[in-house]
C-alpha positions in Angstrom: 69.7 146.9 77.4 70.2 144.3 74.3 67.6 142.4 72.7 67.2 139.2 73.1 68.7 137.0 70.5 66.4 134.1 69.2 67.1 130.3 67.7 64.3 128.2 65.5 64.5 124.5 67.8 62.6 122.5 65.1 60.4 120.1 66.4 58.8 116.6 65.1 55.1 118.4 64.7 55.7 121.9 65.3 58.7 124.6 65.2 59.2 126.4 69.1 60.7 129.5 68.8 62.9 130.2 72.4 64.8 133.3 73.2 67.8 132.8 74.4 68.1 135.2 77.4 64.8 133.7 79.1 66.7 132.2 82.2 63.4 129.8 82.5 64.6 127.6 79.6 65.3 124.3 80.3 68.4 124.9 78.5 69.4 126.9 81.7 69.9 123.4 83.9 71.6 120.4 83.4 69.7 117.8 84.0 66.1 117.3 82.6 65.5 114.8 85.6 64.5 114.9 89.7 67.8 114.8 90.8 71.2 113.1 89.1 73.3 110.6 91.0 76.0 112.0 93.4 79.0 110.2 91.9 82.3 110.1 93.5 84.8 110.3 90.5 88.1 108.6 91.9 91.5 110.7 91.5 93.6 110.1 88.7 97.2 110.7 90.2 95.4 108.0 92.8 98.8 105.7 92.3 101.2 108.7 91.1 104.2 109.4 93.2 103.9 111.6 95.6 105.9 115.1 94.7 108.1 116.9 96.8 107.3 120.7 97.9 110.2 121.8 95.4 108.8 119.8 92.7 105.4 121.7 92.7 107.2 124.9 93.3 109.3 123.5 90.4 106.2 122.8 88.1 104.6 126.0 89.0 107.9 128.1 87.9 108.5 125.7 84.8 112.0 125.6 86.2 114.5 122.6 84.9 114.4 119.6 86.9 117.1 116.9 86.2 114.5 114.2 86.3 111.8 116.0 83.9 111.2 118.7 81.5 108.4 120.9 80.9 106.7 121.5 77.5 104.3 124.4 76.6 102.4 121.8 74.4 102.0 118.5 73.4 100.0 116.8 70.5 97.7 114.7 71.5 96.3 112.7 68.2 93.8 114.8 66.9 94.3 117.5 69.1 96.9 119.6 70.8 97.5 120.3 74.4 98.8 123.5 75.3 99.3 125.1 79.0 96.5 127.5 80.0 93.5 125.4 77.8 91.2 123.0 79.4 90.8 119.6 79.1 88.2 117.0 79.0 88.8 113.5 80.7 87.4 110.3 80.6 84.5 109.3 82.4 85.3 107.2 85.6 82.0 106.0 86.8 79.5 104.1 84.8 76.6 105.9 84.1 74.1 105.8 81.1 75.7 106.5 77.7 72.6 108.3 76.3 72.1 110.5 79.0 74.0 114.0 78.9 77.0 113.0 81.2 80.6 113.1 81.3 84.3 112.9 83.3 85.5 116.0 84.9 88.5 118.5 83.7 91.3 120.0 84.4 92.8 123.9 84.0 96.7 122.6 82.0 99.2 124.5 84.1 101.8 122.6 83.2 103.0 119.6 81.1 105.3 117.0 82.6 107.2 114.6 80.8 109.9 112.1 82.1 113.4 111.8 80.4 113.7 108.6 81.2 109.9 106.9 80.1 109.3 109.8 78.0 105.5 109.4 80.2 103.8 112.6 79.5 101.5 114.0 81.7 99.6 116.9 82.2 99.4 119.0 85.6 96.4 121.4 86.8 93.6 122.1 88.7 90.5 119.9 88.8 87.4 121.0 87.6 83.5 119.2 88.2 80.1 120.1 86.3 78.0 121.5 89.7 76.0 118.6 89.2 78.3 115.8 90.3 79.3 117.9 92.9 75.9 117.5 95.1 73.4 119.9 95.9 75.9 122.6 97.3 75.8 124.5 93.8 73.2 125.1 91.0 72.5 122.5 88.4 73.3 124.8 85.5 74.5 123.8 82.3 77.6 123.7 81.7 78.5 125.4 85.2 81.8 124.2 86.7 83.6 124.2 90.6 87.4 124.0 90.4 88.1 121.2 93.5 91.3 121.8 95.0 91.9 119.7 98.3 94.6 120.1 100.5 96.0 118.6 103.6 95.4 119.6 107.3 98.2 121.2 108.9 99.6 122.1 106.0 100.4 125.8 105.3 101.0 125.9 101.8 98.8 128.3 99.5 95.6 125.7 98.3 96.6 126.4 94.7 100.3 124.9 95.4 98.8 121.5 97.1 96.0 121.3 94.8 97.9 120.7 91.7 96.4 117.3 90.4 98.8 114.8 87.7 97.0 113.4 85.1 98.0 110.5 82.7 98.1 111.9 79.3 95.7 108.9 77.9 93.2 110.2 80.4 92.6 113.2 77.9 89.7 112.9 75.6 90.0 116.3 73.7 90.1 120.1 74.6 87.5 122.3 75.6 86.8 126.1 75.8 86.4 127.0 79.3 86.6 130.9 81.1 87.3 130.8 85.0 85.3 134.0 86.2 84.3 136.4 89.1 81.3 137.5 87.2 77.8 136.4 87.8 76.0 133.8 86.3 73.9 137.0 84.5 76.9 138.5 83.1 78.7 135.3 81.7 77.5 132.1 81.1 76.9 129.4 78.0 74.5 131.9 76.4 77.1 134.8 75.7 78.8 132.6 73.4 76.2 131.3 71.5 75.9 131.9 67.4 72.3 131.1 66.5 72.3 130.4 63.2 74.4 126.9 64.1 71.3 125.1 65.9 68.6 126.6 63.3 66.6 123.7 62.4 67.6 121.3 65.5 65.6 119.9 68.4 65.7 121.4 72.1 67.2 118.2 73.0 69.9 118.2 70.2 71.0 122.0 71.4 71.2 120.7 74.8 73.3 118.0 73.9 75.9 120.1 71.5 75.9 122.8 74.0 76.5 120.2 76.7 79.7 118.8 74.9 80.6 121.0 72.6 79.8 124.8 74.1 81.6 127.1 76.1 81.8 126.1 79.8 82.0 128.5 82.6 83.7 128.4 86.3 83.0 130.5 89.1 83.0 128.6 92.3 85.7 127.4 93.9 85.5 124.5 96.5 88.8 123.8 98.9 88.0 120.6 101.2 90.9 120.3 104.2 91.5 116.6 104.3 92.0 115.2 107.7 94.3 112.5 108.3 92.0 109.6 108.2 91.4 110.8 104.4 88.2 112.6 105.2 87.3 116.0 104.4 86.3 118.0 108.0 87.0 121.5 106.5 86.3 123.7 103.9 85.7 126.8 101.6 83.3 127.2 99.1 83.2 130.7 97.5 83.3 132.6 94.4 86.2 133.2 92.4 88.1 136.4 93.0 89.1 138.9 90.3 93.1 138.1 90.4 91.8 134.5 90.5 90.1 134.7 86.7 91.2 134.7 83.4 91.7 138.3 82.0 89.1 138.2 79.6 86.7 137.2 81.9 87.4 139.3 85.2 85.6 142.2 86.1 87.6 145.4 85.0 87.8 146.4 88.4 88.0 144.4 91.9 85.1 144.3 94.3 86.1 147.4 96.2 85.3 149.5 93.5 83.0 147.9 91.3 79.0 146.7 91.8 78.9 143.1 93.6 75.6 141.3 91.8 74.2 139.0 94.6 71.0 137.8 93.5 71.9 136.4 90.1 67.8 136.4 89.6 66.7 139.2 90.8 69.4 141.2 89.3 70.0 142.5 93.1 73.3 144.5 93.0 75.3 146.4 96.1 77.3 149.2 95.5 80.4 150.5 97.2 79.4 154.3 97.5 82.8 155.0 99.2 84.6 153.8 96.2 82.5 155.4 94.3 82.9 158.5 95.6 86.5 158.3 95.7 86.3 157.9 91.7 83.7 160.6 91.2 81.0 159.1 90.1 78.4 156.6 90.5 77.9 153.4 88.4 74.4 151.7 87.9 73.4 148.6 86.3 70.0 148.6 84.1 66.9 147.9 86.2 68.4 146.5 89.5 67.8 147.4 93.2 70.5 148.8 95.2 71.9 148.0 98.5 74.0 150.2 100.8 76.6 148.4 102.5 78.5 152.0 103.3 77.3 154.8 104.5 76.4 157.4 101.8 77.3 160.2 104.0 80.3 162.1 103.3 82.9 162.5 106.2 85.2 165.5 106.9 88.6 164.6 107.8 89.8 161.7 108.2 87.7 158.2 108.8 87.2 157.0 112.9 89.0 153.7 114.2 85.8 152.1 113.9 82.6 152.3 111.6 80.5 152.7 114.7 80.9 152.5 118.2 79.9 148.9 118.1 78.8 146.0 116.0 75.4 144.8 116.3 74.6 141.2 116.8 71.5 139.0 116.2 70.9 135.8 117.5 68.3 132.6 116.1 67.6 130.0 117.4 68.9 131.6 120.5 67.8 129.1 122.9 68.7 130.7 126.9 71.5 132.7 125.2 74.5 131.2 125.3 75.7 132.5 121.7 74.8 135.6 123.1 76.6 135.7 126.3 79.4 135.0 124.2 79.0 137.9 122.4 78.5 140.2 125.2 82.2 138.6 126.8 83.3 140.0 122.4 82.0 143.3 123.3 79.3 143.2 120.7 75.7 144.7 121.2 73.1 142.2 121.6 69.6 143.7 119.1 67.4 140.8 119.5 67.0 137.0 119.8 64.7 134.4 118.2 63.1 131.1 119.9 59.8 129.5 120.1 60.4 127.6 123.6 59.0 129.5 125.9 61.4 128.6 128.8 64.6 129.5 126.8 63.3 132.6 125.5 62.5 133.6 128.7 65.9 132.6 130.0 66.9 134.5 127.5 65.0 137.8 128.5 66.0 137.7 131.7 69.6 137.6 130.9 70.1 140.0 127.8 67.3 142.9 128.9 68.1 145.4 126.5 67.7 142.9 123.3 64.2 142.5 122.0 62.8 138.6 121.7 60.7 136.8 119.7 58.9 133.5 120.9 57.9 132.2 117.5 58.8 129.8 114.8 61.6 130.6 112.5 59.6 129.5 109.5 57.5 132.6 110.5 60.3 135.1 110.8 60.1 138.0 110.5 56.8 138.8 110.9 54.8 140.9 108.1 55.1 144.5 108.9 58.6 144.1 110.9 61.0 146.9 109.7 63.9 145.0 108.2 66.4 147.5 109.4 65.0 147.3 113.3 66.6 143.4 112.7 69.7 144.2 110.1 72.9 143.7 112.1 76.6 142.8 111.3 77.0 139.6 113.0 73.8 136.9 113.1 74.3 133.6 114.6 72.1 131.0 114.2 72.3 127.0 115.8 69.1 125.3 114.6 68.0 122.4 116.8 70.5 119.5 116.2 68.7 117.0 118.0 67.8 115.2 114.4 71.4 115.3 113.2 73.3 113.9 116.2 75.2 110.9 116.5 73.7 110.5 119.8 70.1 110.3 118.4 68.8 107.2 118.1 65.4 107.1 118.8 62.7 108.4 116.8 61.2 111.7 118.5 58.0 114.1 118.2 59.9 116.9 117.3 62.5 115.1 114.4 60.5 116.4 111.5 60.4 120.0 113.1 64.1 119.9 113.9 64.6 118.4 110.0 63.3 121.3 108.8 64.5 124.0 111.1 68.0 124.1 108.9 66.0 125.1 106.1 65.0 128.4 107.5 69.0 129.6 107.4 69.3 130.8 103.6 65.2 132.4 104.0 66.4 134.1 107.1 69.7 135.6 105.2 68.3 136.6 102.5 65.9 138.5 104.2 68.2 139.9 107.2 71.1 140.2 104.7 74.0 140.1 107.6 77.4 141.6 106.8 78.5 138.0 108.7 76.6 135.0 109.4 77.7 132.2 111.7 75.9 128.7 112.3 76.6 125.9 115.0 75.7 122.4 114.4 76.4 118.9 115.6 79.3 117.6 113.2 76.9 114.3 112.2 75.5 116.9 110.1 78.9 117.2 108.1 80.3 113.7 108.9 76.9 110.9 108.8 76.2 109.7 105.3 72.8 109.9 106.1 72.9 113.3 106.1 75.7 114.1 103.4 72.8 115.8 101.3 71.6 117.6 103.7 74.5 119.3 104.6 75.3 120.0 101.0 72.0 121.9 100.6 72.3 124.0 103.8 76.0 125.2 102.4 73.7 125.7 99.0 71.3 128.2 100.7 73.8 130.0 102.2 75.6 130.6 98.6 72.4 131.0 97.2 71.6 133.8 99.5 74.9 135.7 97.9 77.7 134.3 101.0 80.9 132.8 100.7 81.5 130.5 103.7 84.0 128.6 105.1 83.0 125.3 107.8 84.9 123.4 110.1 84.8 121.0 112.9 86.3 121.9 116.4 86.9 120.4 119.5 85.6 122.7 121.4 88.0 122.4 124.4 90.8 124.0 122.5 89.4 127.1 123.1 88.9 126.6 127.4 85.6 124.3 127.4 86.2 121.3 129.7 84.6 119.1 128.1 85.5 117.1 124.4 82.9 118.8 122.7 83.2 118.5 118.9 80.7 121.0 116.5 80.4 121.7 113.4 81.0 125.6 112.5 80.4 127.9 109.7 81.7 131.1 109.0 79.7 133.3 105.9 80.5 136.7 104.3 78.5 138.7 102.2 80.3 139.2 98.8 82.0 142.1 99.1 82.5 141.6 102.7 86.3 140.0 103.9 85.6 136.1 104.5 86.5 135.6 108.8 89.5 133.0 109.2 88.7 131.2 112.1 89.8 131.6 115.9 92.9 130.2 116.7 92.9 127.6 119.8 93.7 129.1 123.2 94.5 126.0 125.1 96.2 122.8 124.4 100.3 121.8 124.0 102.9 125.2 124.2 99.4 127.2 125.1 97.2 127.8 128.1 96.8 124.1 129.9 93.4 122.9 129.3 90.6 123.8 131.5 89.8 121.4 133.6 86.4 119.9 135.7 88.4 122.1 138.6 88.8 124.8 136.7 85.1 125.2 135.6 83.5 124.8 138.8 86.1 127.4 141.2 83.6 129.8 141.1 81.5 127.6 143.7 84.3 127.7 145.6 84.6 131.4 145.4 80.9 132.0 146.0 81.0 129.4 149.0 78.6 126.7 149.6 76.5 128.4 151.6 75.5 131.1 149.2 75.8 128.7 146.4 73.4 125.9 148.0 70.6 128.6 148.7 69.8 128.8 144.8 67.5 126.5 143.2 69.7 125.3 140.4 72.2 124.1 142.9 71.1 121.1 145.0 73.2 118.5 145.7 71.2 116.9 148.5 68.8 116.0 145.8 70.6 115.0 143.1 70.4 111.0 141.8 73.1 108.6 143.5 75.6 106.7 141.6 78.0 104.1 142.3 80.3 105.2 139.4 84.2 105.3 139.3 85.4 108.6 140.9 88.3 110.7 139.0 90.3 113.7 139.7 89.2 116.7 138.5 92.5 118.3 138.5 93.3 116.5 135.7 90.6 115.5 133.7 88.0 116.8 131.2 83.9 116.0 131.9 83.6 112.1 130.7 80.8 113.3 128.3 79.7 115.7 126.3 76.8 117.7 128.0 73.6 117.3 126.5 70.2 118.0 127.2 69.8 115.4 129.8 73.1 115.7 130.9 75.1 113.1 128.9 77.0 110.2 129.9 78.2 112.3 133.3 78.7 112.2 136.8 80.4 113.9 140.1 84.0 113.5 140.1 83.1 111.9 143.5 81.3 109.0 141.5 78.1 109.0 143.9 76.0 111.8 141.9 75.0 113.9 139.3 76.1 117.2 138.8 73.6 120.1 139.6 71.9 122.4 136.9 74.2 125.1 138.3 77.5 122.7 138.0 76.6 122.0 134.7 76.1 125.8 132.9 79.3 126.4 134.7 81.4 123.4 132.6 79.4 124.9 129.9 81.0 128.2 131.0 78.0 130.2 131.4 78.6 133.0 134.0 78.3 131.7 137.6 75.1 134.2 138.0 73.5 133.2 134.7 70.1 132.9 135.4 67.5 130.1 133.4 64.0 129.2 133.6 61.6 126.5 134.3 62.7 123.7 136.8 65.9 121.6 136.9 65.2 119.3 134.1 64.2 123.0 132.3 67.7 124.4 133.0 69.3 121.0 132.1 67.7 121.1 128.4 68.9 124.8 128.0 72.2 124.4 129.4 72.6 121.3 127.0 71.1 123.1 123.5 72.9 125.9 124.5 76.1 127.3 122.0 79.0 127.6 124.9 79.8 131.3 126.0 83.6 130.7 125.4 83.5 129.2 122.0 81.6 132.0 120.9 83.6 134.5 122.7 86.3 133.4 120.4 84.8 133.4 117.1 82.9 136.6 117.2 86.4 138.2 118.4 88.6 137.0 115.2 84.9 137.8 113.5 85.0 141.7 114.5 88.7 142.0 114.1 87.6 141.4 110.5 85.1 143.7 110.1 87.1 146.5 112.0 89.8 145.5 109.8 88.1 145.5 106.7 86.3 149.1 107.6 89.8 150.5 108.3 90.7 149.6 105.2 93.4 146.8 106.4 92.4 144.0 104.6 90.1 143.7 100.9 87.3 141.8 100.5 89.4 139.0 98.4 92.3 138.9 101.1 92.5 135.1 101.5 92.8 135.3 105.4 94.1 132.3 107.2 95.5 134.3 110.1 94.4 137.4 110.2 97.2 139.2 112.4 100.2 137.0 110.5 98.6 139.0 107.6 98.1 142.6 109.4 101.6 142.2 110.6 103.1 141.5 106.9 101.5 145.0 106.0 103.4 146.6 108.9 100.1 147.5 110.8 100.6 147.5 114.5 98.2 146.7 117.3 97.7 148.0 120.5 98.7 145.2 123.4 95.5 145.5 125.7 92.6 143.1 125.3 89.3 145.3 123.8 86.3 143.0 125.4 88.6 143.7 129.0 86.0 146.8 129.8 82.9 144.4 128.6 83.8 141.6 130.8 84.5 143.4 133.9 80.7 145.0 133.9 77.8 143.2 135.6 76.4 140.7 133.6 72.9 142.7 133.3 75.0 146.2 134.0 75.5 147.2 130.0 76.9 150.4 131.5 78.7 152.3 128.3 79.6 149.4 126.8 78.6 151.3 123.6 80.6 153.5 124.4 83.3 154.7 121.7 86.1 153.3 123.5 89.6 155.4 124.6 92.1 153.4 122.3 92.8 153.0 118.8 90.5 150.4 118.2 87.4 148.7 119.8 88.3 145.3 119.0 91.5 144.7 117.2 94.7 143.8 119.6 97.7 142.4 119.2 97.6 138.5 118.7 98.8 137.0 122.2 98.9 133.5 121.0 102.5 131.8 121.4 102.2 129.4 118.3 101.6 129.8 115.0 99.1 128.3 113.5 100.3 125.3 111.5 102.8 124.5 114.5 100.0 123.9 117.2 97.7 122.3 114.8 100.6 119.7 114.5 100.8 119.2 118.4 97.5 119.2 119.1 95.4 115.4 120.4 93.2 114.2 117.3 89.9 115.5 116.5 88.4 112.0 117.7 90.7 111.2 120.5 88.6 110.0 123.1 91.2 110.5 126.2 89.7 112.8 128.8 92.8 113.3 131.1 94.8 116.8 131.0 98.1 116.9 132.0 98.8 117.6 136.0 100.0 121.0 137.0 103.6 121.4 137.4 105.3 121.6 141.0 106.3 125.7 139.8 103.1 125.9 138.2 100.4 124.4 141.0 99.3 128.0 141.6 98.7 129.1 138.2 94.9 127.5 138.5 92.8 126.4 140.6 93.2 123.0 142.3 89.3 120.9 143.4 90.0 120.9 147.6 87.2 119.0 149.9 85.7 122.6 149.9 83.5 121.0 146.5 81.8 118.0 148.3 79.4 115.8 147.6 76.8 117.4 149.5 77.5 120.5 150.5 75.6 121.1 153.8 75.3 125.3 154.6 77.3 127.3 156.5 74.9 129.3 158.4 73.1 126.3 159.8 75.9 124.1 161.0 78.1 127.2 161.9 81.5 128.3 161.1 83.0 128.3 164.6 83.8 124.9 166.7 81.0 122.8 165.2 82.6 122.8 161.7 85.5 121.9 163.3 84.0 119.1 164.9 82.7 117.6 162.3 85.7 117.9 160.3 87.5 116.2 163.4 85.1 113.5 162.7 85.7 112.8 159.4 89.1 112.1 159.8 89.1 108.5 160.2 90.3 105.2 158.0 87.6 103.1 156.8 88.3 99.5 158.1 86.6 96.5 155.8 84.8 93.7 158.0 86.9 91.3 156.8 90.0 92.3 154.5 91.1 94.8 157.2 92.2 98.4 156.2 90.9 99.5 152.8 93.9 102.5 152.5 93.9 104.6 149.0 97.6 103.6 147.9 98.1 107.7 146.6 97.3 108.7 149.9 97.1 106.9 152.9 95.6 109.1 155.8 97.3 108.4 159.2 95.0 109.2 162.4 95.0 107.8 165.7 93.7 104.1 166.9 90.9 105.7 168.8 89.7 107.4 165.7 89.5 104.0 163.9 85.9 102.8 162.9 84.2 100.0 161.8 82.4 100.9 158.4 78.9 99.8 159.5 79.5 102.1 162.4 79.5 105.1 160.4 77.5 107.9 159.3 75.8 108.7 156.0 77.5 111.9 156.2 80.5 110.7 157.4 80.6 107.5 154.2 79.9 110.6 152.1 82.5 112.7 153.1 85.1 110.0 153.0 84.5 108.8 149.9 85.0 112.5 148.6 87.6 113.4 150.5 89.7 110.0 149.3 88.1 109.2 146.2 87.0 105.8 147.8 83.8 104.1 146.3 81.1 103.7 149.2 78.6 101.6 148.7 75.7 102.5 150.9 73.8 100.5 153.1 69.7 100.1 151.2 
């Protein structure tokens, strides 16, 4: 290993000798104070006319245009421009001359002048020091992030829609900058140092000529998916790939067979031993600690469909289990789970047996002692409390400054657990509150910290069969070296599976019957709160809230009740025989925290399709993957047609049978893609993000026994079988029922959808009715009864 090389700072008493590798320096960071402002630096093609899809294809190719032409340099005063160099621009926001600041750059691509104005301008990719770019990245001097954002929907390549124009007398000067895939350790400002130019200056006068003068460095890349209110609700944020950097500055081989550094400061490197292998020999860095992401054992004949049987899965923050059911429906195996409420994690024993639990506080986790690789798995979810981060929170509570801090346990638990994938689940006023901008910024910093590219995104949930609008914030991180998931594409919505509806969800208490069903704590109609709100049809509509831990802004479809515990963890679609703990208001609170079974289903699917992908060999670890099977079926890879999680889902819910099982088909998990639309085409037909209409379209005439239609079985209180019999006295009471309610004064109060014809002698006055008969009416017809006191 090299020396060190030194520089003499001189000082105003005393001269400090500093060695330029010590990665303490204060020369290391670029900013000497708490924290510098966040500034929003305004785009400079803000008023620039917008440019056709063959004029950036155009720009790209340096291809004639009859209203342009492209120059390979231009002279620019004292300097000259020339495409592939970097330039500097001027400063948009008004900050402190004598502190170290300045405007952002941009990577030339192309220059652009007019024929007709002879307006020059210069076309590229924006780049931003890490320090106006939040707390997602390191302050480090003279670090940069190449911002490209691009539009929702929109399924060109991020490097053809992030092509910026900038005014020519926006350019200050040129600077020397290297885009890279190497680590901050192997390349940074210091490698390009000569010491004997700051001999006999001040620390603070090296800072400031390294800070405008020296070589800068850009590693990161940040895409943010703009929505169409002009807010970003998407993103990547990643390192640069090898094909990605400049030549000079790439690794000499790409992360399948070369060392992956992860912990730029603890010099903690992984190495591909199957690539290595394959090469005949084995590379080592000086005086780092390895990592085995491959097994080291050598295999005769060719490799098995799958790395092993099945991928292992670990679950914080795993409230009653909901993440976790969902990854049972994916077929994945189910190690352990983390919690400190007691109910939930008990709830959470009693449905995953097999999975070891921990009731403690993630701060604490894991314990001393605990064998890392009795918790190491290839898929760890984790939903920290998003109580403090809702929209819906309002009111100061005890536990705010415990759920504050709980997201501050994710980058501490991956860098201990090291997951091949990581996934997270959070209320989008995280992502989307001002309030909270920073904090979201630092949690995507851990998790890049902890060596992870990531990508986030908010979904509506019920694109993916939850019947309710349920909108969460979701995150998707890969291990460097380790393909980055795309994620799931909807299930449900326009030219897809109709949206599930309030019928849909609760069938199964039809298929159970009310008998059974009533006989179980969680479901108790009888004893539920009364209402007197406006009844809907739920046929055709979603919940009219999102369920939360008290239940939300819902009620019956009837409009005379709440739902049950049990009618709620089924529109949460939990399994109808999903058991919880505690009493009702328990259940209530763990059905509300909980991550819903189907949402997750989906994601850790597409998530172990990439990993079985990636072990086959399918896919690299810098395959940009938007759709993963548009991009297996470009490389002529077919799939088998059957669904791989069919097996898991048809077991008993605490029957793990041989689910484990190496499976009879060519792979465990990856199937041909069954999804009728692509995904730019749906995205395009699909209701907004914050559309607040609840109604799903009706079932077509042909179509009325594709699902499940809501009949009177579902009513309001639903009185059991076994004591009023089956036989003559059910039918009596139905015979009962059927009457028209007759208003004292205004006569015949008919439904005008369905008026209900019945004899005269059947007729009643509406004070001369039942409780049970009112109840059953009013369900039956969707009339509001008000009920006698």
């Amino acid at each position: 290993m090299s020396s060190p090389s030194f520089i003499n700072l001189a000082g105003d008493d005393d001269d400090e000798v500093i060695a330029i590798s010590d990665t303490e320096d204060i020369l290391d960071y670029d900013t000497d104070a708490t924290g510098p402002d966040i500034i929003t630096i305004e785009d400079d093609d803000a008023e620039a006319e917008t440019e056709t899809e063959e004029d950036i294809r155009i720009a790209i190719n340096l291809v004639d245009d009859p209203r342009k032409y492209f120059v390979d340099e231009y002279e620019c005063g004292d300097f000259v421009i020339k495409v592939g160099l970097t330039v500097e621009l001027k400063d948009a926001s008004e900050r402190a001359p004598e502190k170290l600041h300045s405007g952002d750059f941009l990577r030339v691509k192309t220059i652009v002048q007019d024929k007709q104005t002879e307006e020059v301008k210069v076309r590229g990719y924006r780049l931003r020091r890490t320090k106006y770019h939040g707390q997602m990245l390191d302050w480090k001097l003279n670090e940069l992030v190449m911002i490209l954002h691009v539009r929702e929907n929109d399924a060109r390549s991020p490097y053809v829609q992030g092509l910026e124009d900038v005014a020519i007398n926006d350019v200050i000067g040129v600077r020397q900058c290297l885009i890279t895939n190497k680590s901050y350790s192997l390349l940074n400002w210091r490698h390009f140092l000569v010491p004997a130019f700051y001999m006999g200056k001040t620390k603070e006068e090296t800072k400031r000529s390294v800070f405008h003068e020296g070589r800068l460095v850009c590693r990161w890349l940040n895409v943010l998916v703009i929505h169409k209110n002009g807010k970003p609700y998407g993103g990547v944020v990643r390192h640069m790939y090898s094909h990605e950097a400049d030549a000079r500055s790439r690794s000499t081989e790409s992360s399948r067979t070369a060392s992956i550094v992860l912990d730029e400061d603890e010099d903690v490197t992984i190495f591909n031993h199957r690539a290595m292998r394959a090469q005949g020999r084995r590379a080592r860095g000086d005086s780092t600690e390895t990592l085995d992401i491959f097994p080291k054992k050598e295999r005769k004949g060719p490799n098995p469909p799958t790395k092993r049987p099945c991928y292992t899965y670990g679950d914080a923050f795993c409230g009653a289990g909901g993440a976790s059911q969902g990854a049972v429906q994916a077929d994945l195996h189910v190690l352990w789970g983390l919690d400190h409420d007691h109910h939930a994690i008990q709830a959470f024993a009693y449905n995953h047996p097999d999975a070891k639990t921990f009731l403690m506080n993630a701060h604490d986790f894991p314990l001393p002692g605990t064998p890392k690789n009795e918790l190491r798995v290839d898929i760890l979810h984790l939903s920290p409390p998003c109580n403090y981060w809702s929209p819906a929170h309002t009111v100061v509570g005890r536990n705010d400054q415990a759920n504050y801090e709980a997201i501050y346990t994710v980058g501490a638990i991956l860098l201990k657990l090291k997951p091949r994938v990581a996934t997270l689940e959070q209320t989008f006023g995280l992502a989307t509150y001002g309030e909270h901008k920073q904090n979201f910024l630092i949690l995507l910093g851990d998790i890049t910290k902890a060596g992870y590219d990531l990508r986030y995104e908010i979904q509506d949930m019920c694109e993916f069969g939850l019947p309710q609008r349920r909108k969460r914030l979701l995150v998707i991180a890969a291990r460097r070296g380790t393909a980055l998931p795309p994620f799931p594409k909807p299930t449900h919505g326009p030219g897809l599976r109709r949206y599930t509806s309030v019928a849909d969800a609760l069938s199964p208490l039809e298929r159970v019957g009310h008998a059974r069903a009533s006989q179980e704590m969680y479901h108790n109609p009888l004893e539920k709160k009364m209402f007197n709100k406006p009844p809907y049809d739920p046929n055709t509509s979603f919940l009219k809230g999102c369920i939360t831990t008290g239940g939300g802004e819902n009620w019956h479809y009837s409009g005379l009740r709440e739902y049950t515990a049990r009618e709620y963890a089924l529109l949460q679609t939990f399994p109808y025989k999903y058991q919880f703990s505690g009493g009702h208001s328990e259940a209530k609170k763990q059905i509300g925290n909980a991550f819903p079974p189907v949402m997750a289903q989906a994601l850790f699917n597409v998530i172990a399709q990439t990993l079985e992908a990636f072990d086959n060999g399918f896919i690299g670890p810098e395959d940009d993957l938007v759709d993963l099977h548009a991009f297996l079926a470009d490389k002529g890879i077919q799939l088998p047609e059957c669904a791989p999680q069919a097996q898991a889902q048809a077991r008993s819910l605490l029957n793990s049978g041989d689910r484990y099982k190496v499976p009879d088909r060519p792979f465990r998990y990856l199937v041909k893609d069954k999804t009728s639309l692509p995904q730019d085409t749906y995205k395009a037909k699909q209701r907004g993000l914050w559309n607040k209409d609840n109604d799903i379209e009706p079932l077509d005439r042909m179509n009325r026994n594709s699902g499940p239609r809501m009949s009177s079985g579902l009513r309001l209180f639903d009185e059991m079988d076994e004591e009023h019999g089956e036989g003559e006295n059910r039918k009596k009471r139905k015979k009962r029922a059927r009457i028209n309610l007759v208003d004292d004064e205004d006569g015949p109060a008919e439904d005008d959808d369905d008026v209900v014809e019945v004899a005269a002698e059947n007729i009643k006055k509406k004070d001369e009715m039942s409780d049970y008969e009112k109840h059953f009416w009013a369900e039956a017809n969707g009339d509001v009864v008000v009920l006698d006191d």
